[in-house]
KELOLUM-854580 format. One line per field, with one value per atom (N, C-alpha, C): atom name; x, y, z; residue number from 1; residue in one letter. Coordinates in nm, 3 decimals. Layout:
N
atom	CA, ...
u	X, ...
v	Y, ...
w	Z, ...
seq	NUM, ...
type	A, ...
//
This chain:
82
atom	N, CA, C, N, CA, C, N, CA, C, N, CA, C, N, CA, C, N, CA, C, N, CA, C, N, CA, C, N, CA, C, N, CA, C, N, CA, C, N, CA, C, N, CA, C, N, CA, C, N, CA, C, N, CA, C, N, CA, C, N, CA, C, N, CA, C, N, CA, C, N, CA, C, N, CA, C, N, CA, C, N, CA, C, N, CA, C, N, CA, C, N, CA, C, N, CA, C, N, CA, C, N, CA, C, N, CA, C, N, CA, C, N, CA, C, N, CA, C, N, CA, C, N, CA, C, N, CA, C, N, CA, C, N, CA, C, N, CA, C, N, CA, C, N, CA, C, N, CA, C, N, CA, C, N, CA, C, N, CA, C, N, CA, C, N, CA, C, N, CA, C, N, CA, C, N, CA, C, N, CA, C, N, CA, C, N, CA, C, N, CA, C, N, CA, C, N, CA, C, N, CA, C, N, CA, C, N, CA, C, N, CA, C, N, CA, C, N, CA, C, N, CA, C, N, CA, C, N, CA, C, N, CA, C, N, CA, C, N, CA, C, N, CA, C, N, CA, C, N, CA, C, N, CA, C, N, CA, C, N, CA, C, N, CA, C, N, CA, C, N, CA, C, N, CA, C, N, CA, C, N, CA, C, N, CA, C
u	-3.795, -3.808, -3.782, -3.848, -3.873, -3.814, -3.699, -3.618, -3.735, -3.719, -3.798, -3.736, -3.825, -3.737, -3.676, -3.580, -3.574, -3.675, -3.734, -3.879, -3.930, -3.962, -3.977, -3.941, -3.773, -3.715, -3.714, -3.699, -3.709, -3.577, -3.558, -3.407, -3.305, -3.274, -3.184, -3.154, -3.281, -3.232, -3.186, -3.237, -3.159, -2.991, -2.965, -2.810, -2.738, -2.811, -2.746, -2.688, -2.819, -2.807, -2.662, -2.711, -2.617, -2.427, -2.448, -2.309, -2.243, -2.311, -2.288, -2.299, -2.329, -2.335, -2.248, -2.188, -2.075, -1.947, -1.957, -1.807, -1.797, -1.965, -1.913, -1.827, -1.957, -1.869, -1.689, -1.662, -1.518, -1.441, -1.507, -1.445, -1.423, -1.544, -1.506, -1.455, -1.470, -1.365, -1.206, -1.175, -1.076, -1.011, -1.126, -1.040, -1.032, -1.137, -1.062, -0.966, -0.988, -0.866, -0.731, -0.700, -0.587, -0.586, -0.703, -0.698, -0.620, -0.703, -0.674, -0.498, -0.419, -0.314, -0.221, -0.281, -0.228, -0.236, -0.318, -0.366, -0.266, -0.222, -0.131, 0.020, 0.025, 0.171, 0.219, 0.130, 0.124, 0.136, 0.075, 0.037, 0.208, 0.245, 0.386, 0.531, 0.501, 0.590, 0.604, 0.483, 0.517, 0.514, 0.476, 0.478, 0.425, 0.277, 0.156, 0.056, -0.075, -0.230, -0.266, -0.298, -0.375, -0.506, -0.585, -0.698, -0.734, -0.579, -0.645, -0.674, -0.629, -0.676, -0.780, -0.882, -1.010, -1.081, -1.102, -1.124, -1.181, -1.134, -1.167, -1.257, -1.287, -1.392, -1.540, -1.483, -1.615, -1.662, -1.638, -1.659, -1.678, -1.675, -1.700, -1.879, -1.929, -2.108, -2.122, -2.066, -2.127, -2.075, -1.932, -1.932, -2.044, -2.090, -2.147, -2.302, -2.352, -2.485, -2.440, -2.354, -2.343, -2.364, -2.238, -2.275, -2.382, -2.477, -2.577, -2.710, -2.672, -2.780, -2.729, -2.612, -2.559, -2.605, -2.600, -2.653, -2.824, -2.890, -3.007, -3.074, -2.972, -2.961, -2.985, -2.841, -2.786, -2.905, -2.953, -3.128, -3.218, -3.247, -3.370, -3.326, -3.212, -3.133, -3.149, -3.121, -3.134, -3.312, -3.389, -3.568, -3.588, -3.547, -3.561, -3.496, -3.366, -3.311, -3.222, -3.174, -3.076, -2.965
v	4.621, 4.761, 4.840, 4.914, 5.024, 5.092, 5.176, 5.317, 5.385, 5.510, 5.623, 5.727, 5.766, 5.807, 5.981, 6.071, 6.185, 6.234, 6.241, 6.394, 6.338, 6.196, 6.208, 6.217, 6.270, 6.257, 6.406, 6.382, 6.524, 6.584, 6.731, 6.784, 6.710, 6.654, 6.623, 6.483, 6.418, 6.317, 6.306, 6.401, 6.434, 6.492, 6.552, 6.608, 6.481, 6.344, 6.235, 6.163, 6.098, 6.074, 6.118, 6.211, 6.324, 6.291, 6.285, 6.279, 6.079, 6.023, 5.896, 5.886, 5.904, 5.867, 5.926, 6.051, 6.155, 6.038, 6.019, 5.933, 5.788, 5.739, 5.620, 5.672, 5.746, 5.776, 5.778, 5.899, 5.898, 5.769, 5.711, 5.559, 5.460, 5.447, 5.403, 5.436, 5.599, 5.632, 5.555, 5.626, 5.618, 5.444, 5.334, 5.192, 5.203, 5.228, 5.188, 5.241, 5.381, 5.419, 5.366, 5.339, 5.205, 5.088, 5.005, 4.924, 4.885, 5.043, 5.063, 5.066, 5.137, 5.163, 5.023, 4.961, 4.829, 4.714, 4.745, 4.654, 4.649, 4.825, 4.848, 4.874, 4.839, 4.806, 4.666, 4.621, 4.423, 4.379, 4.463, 4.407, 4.489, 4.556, 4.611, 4.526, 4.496, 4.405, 4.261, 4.261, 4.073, 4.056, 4.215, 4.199, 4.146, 4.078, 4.017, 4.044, 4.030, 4.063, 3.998, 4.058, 3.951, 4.012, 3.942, 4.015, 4.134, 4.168, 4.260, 4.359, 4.399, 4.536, 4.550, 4.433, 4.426, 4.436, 4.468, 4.424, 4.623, 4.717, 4.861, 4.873, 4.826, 4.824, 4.775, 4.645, 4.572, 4.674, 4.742, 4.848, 4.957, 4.986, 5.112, 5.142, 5.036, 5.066, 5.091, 5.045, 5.070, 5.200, 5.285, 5.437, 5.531, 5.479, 5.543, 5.585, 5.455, 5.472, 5.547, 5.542, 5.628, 5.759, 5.753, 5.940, 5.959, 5.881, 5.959, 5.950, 5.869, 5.935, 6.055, 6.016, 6.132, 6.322, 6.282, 6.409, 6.430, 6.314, 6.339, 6.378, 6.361, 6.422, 6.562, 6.588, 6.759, 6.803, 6.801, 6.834, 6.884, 6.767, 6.755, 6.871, 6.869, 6.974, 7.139, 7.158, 7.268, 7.292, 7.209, 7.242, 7.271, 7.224, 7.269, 7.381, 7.411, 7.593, 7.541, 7.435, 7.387, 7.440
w	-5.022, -4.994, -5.123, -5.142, -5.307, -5.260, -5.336, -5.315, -5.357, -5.256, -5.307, -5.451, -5.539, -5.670, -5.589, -5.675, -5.640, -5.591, -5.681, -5.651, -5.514, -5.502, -5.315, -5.203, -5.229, -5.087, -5.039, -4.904, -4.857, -4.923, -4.851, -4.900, -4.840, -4.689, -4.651, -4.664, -4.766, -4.745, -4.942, -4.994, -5.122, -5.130, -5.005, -5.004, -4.956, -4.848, -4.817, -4.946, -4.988, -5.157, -5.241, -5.235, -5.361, -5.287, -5.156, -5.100, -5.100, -5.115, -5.070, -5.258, -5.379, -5.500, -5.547, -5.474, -5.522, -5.472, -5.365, -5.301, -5.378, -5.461, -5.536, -5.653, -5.747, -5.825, -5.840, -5.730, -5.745, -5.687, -5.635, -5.578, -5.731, -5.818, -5.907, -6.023, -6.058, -6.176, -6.093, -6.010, -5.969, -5.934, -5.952, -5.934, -6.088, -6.179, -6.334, -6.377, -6.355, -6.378, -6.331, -6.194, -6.113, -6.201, -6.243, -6.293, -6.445, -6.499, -6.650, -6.649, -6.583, -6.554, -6.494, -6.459, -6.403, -6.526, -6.587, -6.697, -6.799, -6.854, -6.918, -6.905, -6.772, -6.730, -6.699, -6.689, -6.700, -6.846, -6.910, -7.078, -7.111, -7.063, -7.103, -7.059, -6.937, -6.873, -6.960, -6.979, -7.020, -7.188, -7.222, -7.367, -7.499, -7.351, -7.426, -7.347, -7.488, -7.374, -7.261, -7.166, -7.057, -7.024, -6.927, -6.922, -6.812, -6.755, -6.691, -6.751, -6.866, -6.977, -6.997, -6.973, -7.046, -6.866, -6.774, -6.693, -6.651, -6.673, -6.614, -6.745, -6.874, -6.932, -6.866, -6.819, -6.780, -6.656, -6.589, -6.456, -6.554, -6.660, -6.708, -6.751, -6.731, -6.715, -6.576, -6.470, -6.333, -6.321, -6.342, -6.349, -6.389, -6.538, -6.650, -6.550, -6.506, -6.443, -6.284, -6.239, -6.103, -6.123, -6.249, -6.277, -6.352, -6.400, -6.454, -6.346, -6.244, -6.105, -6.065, -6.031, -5.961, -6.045, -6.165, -6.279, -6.242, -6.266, -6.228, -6.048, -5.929, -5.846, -5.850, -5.876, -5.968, -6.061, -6.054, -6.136, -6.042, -5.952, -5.871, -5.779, -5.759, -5.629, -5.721, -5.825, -5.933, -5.956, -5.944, -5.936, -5.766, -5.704, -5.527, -5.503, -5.605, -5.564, -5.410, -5.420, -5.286, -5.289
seq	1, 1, 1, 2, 2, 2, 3, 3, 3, 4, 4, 4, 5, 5, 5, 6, 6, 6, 7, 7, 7, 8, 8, 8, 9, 9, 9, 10, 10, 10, 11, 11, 11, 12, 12, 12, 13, 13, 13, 14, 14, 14, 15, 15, 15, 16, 16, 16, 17, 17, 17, 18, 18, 18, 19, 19, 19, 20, 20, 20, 21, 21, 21, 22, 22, 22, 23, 23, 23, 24, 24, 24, 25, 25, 25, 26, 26, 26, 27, 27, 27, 28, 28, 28, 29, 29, 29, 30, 30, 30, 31, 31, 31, 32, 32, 32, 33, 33, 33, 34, 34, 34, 35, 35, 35, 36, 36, 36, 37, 37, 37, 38, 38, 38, 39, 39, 39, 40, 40, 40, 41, 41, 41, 42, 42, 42, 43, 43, 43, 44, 44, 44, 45, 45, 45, 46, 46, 46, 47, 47, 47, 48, 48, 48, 49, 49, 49, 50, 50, 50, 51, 51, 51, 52, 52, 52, 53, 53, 53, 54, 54, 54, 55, 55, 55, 56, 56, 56, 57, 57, 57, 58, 58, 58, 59, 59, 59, 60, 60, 60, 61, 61, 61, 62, 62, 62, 63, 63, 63, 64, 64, 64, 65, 65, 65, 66, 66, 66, 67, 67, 67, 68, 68, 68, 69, 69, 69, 70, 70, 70, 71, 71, 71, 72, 72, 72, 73, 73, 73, 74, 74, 74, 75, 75, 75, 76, 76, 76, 77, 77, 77, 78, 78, 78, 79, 79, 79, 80, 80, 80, 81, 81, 81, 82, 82, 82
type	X, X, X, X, X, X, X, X, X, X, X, X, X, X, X, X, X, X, X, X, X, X, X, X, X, X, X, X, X, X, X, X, X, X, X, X, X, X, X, X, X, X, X, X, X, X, X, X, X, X, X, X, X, X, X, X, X, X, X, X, X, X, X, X, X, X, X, X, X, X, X, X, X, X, X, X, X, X, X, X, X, X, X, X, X, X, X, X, X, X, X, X, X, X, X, X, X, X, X, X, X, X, X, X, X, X, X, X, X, X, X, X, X, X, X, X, X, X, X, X, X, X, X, X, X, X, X, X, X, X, X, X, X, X, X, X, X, X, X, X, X, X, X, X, X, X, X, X, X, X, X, X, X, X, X, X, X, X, X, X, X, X, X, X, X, X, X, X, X, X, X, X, X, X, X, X, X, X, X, X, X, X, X, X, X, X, X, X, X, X, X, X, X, X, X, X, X, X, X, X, X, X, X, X, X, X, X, X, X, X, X, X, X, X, X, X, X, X, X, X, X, X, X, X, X, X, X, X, X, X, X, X, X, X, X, X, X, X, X, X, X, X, X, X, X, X
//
């Protein structure tokens, strides 16, 4: 099944979109950030590297591309005047 791109969804199914990519987004800033914070209180505790430090990096491309749908949403919704 092909996702339909922006420009073809109706409006309501562009505000669905926009609401379900908005709740990832903040779902995943918000585990790296937990993570990032966990990473550096483990790496503090034991007083050596481990890998959870490196671990809210590797999740930091799947943020990067959420919010930049989510931006190109915020576009399509700004040419429709929603």
């Amino acid at each position: 099944m092909k996702l339909k791109t922006n420009a073809e969804l109706t409006n309501e199914e562009l505000l669905k979109r926009e609401k379900s990519v908005r709740i990832m987004v903040t779902f995943t800033l918000f585990a790296v950030i937990v993570m990032l914070l966990g990473g550096i209180f483990i790496t503090y505790q034991k007083k050596s590297f481990n890998t959870f430090i490196v671990l809210p990096f590797c999740f930091l491309p799947i943020y990067i591309n959420n919010f930049m749908t989510l931006k190109k949403i915020r576009e399509e919704k700004t040419k429709r005047i929603l």
